[in-house]
N, C-alpha and C positions, 0 to 999 in steps of 0.2 A: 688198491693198485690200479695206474690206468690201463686200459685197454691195447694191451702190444699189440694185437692180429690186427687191427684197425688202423694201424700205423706202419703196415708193411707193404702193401701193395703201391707205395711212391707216393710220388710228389703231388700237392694241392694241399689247401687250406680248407677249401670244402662246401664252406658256406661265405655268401656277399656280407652279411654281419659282421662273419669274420674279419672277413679282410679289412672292413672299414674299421673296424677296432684296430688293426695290427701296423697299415698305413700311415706315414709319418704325419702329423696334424699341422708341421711347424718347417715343413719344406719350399727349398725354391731350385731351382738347376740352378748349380755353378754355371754351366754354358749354356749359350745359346743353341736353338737347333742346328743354326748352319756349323757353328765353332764345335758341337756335338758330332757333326760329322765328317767333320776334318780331320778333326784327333781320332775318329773310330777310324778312317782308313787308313792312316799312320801306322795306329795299333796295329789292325788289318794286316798292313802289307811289314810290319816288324816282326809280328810274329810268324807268316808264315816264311819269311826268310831265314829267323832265328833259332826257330823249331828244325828247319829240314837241315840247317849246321849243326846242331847241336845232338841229332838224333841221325845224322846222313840218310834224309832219307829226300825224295824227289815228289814234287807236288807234279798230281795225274787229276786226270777226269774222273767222274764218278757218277752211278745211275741216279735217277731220280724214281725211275719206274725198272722193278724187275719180276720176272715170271713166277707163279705161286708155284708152280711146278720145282723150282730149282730150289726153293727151299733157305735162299738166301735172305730175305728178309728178316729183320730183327722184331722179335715180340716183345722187348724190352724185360718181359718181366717170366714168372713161369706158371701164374694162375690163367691165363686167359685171356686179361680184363680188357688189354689192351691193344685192338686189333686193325690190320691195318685199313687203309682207303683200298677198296678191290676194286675193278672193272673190266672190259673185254676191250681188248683194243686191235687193232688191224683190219678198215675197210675193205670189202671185197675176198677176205678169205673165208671159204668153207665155214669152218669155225674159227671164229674169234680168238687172241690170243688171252688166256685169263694172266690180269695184270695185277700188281699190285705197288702203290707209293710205297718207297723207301719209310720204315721209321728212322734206320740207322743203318749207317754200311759197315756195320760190325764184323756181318759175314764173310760179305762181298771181297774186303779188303785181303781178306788172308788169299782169298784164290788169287785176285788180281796180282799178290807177289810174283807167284808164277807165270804169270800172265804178261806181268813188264821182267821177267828174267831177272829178279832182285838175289843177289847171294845174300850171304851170312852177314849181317851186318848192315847190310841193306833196307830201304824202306819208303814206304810213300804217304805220302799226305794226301788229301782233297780239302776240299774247297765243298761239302758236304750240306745239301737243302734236303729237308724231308718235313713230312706232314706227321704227328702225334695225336688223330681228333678225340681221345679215349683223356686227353688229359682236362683238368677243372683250370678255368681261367682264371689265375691271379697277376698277383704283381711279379711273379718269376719263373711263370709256367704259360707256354703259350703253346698254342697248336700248328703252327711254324715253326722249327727246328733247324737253326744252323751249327756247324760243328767244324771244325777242324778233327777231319779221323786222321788216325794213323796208324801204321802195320811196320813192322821189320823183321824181319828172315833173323832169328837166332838161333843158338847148337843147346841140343839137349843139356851139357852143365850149364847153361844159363838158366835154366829154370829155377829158381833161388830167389827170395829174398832181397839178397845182397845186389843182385842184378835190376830188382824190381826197385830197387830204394835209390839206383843211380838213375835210373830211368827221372825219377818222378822228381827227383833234385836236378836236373838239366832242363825238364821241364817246367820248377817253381822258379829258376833263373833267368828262362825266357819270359815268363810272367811277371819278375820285376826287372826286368829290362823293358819289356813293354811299359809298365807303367812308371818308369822316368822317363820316358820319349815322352807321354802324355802331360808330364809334371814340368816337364821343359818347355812342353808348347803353351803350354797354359796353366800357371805356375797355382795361382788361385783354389787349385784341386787340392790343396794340402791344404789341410786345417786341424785344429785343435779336434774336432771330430770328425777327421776325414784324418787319419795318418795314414802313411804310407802302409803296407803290406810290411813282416815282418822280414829279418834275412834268411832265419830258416825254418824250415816245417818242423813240426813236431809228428814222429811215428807211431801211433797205437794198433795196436789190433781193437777189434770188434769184440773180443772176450775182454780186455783190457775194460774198454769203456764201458760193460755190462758190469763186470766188480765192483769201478765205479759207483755205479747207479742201478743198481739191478730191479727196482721197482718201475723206474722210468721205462716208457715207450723207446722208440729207438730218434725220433724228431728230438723228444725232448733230451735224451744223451746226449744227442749230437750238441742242443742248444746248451747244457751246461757245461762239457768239454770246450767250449772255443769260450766261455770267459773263462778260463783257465788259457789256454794254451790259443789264440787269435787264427792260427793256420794248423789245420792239422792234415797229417794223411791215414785214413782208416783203412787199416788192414783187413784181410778175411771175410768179404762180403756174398755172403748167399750158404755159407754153412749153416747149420744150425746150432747156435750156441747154448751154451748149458742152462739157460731157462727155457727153452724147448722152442724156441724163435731165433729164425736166421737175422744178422741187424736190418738186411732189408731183402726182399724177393729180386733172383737176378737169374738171366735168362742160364740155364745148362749147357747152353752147347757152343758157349765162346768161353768167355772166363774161367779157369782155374780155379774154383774154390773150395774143391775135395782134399787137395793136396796135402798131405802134414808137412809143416811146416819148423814150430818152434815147440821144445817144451820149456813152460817156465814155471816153478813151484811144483814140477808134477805136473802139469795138464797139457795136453797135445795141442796143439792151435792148427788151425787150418787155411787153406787159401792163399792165389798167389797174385791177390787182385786189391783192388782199393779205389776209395775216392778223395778227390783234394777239396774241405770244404773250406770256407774261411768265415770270421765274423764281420755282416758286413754292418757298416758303422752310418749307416743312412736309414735301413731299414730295420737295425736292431734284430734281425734275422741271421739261422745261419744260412748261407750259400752256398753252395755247390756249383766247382768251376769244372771239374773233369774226373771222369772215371777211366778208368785203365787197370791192365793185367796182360798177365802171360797168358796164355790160350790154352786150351785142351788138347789131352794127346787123345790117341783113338781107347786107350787106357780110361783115361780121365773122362771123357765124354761117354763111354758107355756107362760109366757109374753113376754121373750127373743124370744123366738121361734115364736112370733106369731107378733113381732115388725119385724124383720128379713124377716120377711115371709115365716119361714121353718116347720112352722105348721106340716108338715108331717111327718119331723124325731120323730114324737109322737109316731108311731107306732112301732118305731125297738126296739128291747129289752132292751137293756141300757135303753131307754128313760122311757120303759114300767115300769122299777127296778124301777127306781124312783118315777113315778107318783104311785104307790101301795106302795111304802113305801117298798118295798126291799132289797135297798143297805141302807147302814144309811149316815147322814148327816157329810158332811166330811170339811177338806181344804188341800190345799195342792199345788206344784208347780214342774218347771224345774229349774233346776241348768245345765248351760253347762259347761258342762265339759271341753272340745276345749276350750271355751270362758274364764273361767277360769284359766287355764294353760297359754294361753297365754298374760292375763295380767298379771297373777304376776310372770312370767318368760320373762317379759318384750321384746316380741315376737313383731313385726309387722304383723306376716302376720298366720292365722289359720294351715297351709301349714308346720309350724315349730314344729308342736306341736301333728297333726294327719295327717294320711296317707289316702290319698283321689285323686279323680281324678282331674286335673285343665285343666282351655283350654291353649293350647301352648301362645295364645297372653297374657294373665296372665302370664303365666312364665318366657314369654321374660322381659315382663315389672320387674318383682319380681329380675331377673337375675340381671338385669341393675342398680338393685338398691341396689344390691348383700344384699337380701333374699333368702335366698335357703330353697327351700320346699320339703320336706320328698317323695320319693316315693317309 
């Protein structure tokens, strides 16, 4: 059996061998750079027009830099591993303000509802930059992180399934409306190995795909589910599933994934959260375009919190908003943006599509394979 625990803590391939193995040998860009990023601002500016109709919600500003003290920073994961950029910032005060780079405004978002006075049904988007440097540099993991987040105000029966699965179909719509803007600018992008995106997702839970496959790691479920099924949405992400591993480590204290949710055959499933992967047909990998979920009630988050054994983040303010009924009850997710662009501009490598720092043995590899990445 291979090693599940080794396979939970995210994303990266791990080793430079690796990736030079796994990198396409027989690549060229459909586009050029400039025609690269004509059609990325296109996209750019389709989707966030498309998303804030289709989800009513209003693109806002958003931190790059927030206070360790408030507790808003996202750790991504719940082991540790992954920790943010810290520093002191503020000239001339007594003491320094202790700062930290956004990984994600996972947190941030849900206070900011209340913050722009969003009602039920309400919500907002950003235009979201943050630093990741705990991650391994490949061809779809980079240490510069853009996102389209998003948050909206909804009523306690919305927390449902049913709710979650409308959600994630208005958003696989705006995703292939994005990518016929791109196929119209520049038609070329369809090929006999480049097809379009499918019309609709296929739903599994995370126990679903372990029946499946239940020796498999959780990378490589993911990898055998999508040639079966090209787009999928994975349900229930951060429980622990009946081979004694959650499908992947996800932070306690935004996403939903204690909840009971369905029983099928007899067994309870959990979670009211998911990610959209797809297969992508350049680098014969699967991809991950966005994760999303309902959020924690002050219910849910003491039990996440207290399964995890992080009991303590109870006292930082975030945490505090919630447990007193503060912030309101929300859902909401990331969209990468990077990750994005580079699949429907049919990209190998993240490197084509945003400007970021790489190590030289990545670039040698990327050269040789004649990838050439932005700098």
């Amino acid at each position: 059996m291979a090693d599940k625990k080794a396979d939970l803590a995210g994303p990266g391939i791990s080793t430079y061998e690796e990736v030079d193995k796994i990198l396409p040998s027989d690549y060229r860009s459909i586009l050029t750079p400039k025609e690269t990023m004509k059609a990325l601002f296109a996209v750019k500016n389709y989707i966030e027009e498309n998303l804030c109709k289709e989800l009513n919600l209003m693109m806002v500003q958003v931190p790059l830099i927030v206070s360790v003290d408030s507790g808003v920073n996202d750790y991504l994961d719940r082991d540790g591993s992954r920790t943010p950029v810290e520093f002191p910032c503020g000239l001339g005060l007594e003491k320094r303000i202790p700062a930290q780079v956004v990984q994600a405004a996972t947190k941030w978002k849900r206070m900011a509802l209340k913050q722009f006075d969003c009602e039920v049904g309400e919500g907002l988007c950003t235009d979201m930059k943050a630093v990741r440097k705990d991650y391994f540099l490949d061809h779809d993991h980079s240490s510069y992180v853009d996102q389209w987040d998003w948050e909206k105000v909804i009523r306690p029966e919305d927390r449902n399934l049913d709710y979650l699965k409308d959600v994630v179909r208005r958003i696989w719509k705006v995703l292939r409306g994005a990518e016929e803007l791109a196929l119209k600018m520049y038609p070329q992008l369809e090929t006999e190995k480049t097809p379009r995106l499918p019309e609709e997702l296929t739903f599994l839970h995370a126990e679903e795909i372990l029946d499946m496959y239940p020796d498999l790691p959780r990378k490589q479920r993911e990898t055998q589910i999508l040639q079966k099924y090209p787009a999928v949405f994975i349900i229930g992400i951060g429980w622990t599933l009946k081979d004694g591993y959650p499908h992947e480590m996800r932070a306690a204290d935004y996403d939903d994934w204690v909840t009971e949710t369905v029983t099928k055959d007899g067994e309870t499933m959990h979670g009211l959260n998911g990610d959209i992967l797809v297969w992508n047909n350049v680098t014969k990998r699967r991809h991950e375009l966005t994760s999303m979920g309902i959020r924690v009630t002050k219910e849910t988050l003491q039990t996440q919190l207290k399964m995890t054994g992080q009991e303590d983040f109870l006292k930082l303010p975030y945490h505090q908003m919630i447990l007193n009924d503060q912030i309101p009850l929300s859902a909401g997710g990331g969209i990468g943006q990077s990750r994005t662009y580079m699949y429907l501009l049919r990209k190998a490598h993240l490197g084509e599509v945003s400007v970021t720092i790489w190590p030289d043995e990545l670039k040698r590899i990327c050269s040789a394979k004649n990838i050439h990445v932005l700098e």
